[in-house]
VOMI-269767 format. One record per residue (C-alpha): x, y, z; residue in one letter. Coordinates in steps of 0.2 Angstrom, whole numbers. Example, Ala and Ser with C-alpha at 12.3 -4.5 7.8 and 13.67 -1.06 7.14 Angstrom:
(site (62 -22 39) "A")
(site (68 -5 36) "S")
***
This chain:
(site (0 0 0) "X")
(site (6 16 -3) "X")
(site (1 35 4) "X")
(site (-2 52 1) "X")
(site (1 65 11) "X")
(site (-8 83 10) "X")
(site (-5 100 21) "X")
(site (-14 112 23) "X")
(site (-3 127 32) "X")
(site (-12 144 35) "X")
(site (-13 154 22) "X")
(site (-4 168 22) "X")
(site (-15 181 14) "X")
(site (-6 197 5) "X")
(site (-15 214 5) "X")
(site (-19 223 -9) "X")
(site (-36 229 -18) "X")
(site (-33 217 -32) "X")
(site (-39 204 -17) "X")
(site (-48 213 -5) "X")
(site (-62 218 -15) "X")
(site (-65 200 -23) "X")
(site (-63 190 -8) "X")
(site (-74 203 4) "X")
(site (-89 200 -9) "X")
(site (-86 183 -11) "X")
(site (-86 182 7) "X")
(site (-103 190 8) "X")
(site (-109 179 -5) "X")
(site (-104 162 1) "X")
(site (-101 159 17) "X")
(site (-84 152 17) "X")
(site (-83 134 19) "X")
(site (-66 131 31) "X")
(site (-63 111 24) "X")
(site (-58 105 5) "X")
(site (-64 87 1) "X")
(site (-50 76 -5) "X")
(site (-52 67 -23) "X")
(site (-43 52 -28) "X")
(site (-49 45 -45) "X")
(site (-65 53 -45) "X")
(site (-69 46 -29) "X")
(site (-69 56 -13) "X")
(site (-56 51 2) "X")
(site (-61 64 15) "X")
(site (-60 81 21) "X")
(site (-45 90 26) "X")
(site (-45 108 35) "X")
(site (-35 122 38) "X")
(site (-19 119 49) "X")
(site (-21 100 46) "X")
(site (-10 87 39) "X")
(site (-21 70 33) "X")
(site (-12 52 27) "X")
(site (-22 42 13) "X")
(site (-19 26 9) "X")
(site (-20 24 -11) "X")
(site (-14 8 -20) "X")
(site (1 9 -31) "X")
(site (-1 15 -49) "X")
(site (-5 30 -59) "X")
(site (-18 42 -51) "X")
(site (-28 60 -54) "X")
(site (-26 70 -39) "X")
(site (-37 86 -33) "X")
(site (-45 96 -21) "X")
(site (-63 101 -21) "X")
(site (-75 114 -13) "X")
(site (-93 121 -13) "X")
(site (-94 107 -27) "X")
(site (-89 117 -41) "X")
(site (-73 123 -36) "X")
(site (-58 113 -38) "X")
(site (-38 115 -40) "X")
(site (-29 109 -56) "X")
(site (-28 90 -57) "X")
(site (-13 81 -54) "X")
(site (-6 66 -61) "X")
(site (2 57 -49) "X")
(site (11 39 -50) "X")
(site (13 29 -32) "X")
(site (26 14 -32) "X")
(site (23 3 -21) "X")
(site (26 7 -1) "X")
(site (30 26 -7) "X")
(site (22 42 1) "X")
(site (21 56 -10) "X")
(site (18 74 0) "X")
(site (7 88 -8) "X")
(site (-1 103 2) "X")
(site (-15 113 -2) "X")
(site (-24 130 0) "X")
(site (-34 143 -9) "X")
(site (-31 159 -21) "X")
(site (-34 174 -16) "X")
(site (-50 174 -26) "X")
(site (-55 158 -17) "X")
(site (-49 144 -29) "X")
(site (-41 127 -19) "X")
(site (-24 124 -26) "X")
(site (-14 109 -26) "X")
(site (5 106 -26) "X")
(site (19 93 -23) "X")
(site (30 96 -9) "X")
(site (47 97 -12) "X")
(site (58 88 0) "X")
(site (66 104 6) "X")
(site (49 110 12) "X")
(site (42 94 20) "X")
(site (50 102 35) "X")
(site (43 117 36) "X")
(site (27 111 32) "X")
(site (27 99 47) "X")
(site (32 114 60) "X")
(site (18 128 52) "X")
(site (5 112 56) "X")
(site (-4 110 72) "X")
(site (-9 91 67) "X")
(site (7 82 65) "X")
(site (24 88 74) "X")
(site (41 84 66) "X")
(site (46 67 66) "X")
(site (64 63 71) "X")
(site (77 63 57) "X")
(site (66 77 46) "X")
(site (76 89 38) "X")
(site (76 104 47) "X")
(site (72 121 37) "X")
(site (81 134 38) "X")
(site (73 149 46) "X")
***
């Protein structure tokens, strides 16, 4: 069995009115729903929140890979091919305008994705970021 591994840090948001504006009304026009559901082959693995880290067991082989909310919106798919016994890291989050995105972790980062998450501490022999 292999795994996938998906973070979701908080979101560091950038100010400026090219943001503001769009997110505030779309604010007031959904109300914002705080978990994206995880999509694995067109078929739904479970929800993942902000600040959380979740593990889901997958079998090996080739895979589309995205995250999905308010039903219609969703990041880019990704292809993704698990050997077997392999865990591949991703993290998600949103746009400013309040699309989910999804990305694959490079090793460099799996640290500091572990310490900005309040699910999953670091595991001993991680690589530490650099601050």
């Amino acid at each position: 069995m292999s795994a996938i591994r998906i973070s979701r840090p908080k979101q560091q948001w950038k100010a400026s009115p090219a943001t503001l504006l769009p997110t505030g009304l779309l604010f007031r026009m959904f109300k914002p729903q705080s978990d994206y559901t995880v999509v694995l082959d067109d078929q739904p693995l479970g929800h993942i929140g902000k600040e959380q880290v979740k593990v889901f067991e997958a079998e090996p082989g080739e895979h589309q890979l995205y995250v999905r909310f308010v039903g219609l919106r969703k990041s880019d798919e990704l292809l993704v091919s698990l050997k077997d016994g392999e865990e591949r890291q991703f993290i998600c989050g949103s746009t400013g305008m309040g699309w989910p995105t999804l990305r694959e972790v490079s090793p460099e980062e799996v640290a500091q994705v572990r310490r900005t998450s309040i699910s999953e501490p670091p595991k001993p022999g991680d690589p530490i970021a650099p601050d």
